[in-house]
C-alpha positions as a Markdown table, in Angstrom:
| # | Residue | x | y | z |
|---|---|---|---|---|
| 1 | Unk | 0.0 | 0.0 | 0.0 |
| 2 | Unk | 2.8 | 2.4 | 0.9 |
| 3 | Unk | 4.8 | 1.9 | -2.5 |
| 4 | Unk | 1.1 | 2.9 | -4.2 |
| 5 | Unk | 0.4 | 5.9 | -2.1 |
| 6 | Unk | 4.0 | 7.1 | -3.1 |
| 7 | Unk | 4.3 | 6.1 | -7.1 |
| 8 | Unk | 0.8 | 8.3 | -7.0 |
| 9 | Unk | 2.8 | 11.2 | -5.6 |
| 10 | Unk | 5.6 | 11.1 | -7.5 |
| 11 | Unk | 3.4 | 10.5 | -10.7 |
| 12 | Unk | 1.5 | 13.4 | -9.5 |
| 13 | Unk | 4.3 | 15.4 | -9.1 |
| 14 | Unk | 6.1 | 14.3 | -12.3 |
| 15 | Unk | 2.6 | 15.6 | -14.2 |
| 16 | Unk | 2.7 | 18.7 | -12.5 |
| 17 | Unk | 5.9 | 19.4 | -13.3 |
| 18 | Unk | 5.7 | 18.7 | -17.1 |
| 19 | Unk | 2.6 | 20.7 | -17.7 |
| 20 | Unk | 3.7 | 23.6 | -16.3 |
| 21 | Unk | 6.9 | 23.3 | -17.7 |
| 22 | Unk | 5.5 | 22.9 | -20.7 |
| 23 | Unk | 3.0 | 26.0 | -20.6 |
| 24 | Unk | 6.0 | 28.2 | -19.8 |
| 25 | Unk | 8.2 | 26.8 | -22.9 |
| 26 | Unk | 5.1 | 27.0 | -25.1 |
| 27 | Unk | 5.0 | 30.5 | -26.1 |
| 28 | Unk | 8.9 | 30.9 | -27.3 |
| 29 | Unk | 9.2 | 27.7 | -28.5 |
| 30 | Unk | 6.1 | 26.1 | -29.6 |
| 31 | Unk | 5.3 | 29.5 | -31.9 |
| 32 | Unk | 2.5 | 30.8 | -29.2 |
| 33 | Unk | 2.2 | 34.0 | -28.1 |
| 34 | Unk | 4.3 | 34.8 | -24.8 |
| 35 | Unk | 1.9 | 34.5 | -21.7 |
| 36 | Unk | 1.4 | 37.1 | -19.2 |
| 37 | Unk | 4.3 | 38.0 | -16.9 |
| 38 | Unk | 2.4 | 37.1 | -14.0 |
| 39 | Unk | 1.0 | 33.7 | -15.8 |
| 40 | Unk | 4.9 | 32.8 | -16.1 |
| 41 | Unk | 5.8 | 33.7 | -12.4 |
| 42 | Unk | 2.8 | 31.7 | -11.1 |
| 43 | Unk | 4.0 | 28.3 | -13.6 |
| 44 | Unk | 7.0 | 29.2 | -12.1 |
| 45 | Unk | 6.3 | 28.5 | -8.8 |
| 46 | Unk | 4.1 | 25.7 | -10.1 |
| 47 | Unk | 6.9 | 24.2 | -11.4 |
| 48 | Unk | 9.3 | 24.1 | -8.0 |
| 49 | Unk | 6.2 | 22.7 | -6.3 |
| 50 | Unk | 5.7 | 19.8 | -8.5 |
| 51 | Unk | 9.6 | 19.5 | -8.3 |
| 52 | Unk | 9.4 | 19.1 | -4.5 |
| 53 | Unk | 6.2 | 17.0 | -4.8 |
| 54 | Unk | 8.1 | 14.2 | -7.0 |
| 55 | Unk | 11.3 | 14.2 | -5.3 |
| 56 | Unk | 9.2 | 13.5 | -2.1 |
| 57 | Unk | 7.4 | 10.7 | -3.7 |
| 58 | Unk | 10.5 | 9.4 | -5.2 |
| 59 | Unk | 12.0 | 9.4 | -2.0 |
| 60 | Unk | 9.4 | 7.6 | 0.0 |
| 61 | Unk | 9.3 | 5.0 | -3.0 |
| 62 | Unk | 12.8 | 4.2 | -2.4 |
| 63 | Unk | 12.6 | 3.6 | 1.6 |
| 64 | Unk | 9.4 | 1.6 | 0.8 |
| 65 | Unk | 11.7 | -0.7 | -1.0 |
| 66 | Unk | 14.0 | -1.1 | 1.2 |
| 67 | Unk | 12.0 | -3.9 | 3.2 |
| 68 | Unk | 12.0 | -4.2 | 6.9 |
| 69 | Unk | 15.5 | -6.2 | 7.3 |
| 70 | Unk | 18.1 | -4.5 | 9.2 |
| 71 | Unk | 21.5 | -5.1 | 9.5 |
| 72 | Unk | 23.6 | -4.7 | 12.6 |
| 73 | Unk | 27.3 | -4.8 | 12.5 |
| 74 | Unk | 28.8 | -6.7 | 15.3 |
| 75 | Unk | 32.6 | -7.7 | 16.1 |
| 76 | Unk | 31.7 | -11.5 | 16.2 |
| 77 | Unk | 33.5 | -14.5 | 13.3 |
| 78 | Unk | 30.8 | -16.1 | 12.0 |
């Protein structure tokens, strides 16, 4: 359940991130017309929300892997 909950946020994030990255490339170099100074800032900000949003997901994806197995260094010859 936990590795679903966090491929959904980093999926979520990774979405967020491309569609506003996206919408503030568009204009120069898809041949729109430049958005609106403060339509830029706010994609912007979009943007390194949806940045923070995967890496989070990504990160709880990885220690969900990790299983509950722990090792503990001792001094002992096996």
């Amino acid at each position: 359940m936990r590795t679903h909950l966090s491929t959904a946020v980093m999926l979520i994030g990774l979405v967020v991130t491309a569609g506003s990255g996206w919408y503030i490339a568009k204009g120069p170099f898809f041949g729109f017309a430049t958005p609106p100074l403060a339509s830029i800032l706010a994609a912007t900000g979009i943007f390194v929300f949806g940045i923070i949003v995967f890496g989070w997901g990504l990160s709880s994806r990885i220690d969900a892997g990790r299983g509950t197995e722990r090792v503990v260094p001792s001094n002992e010859k096996v």
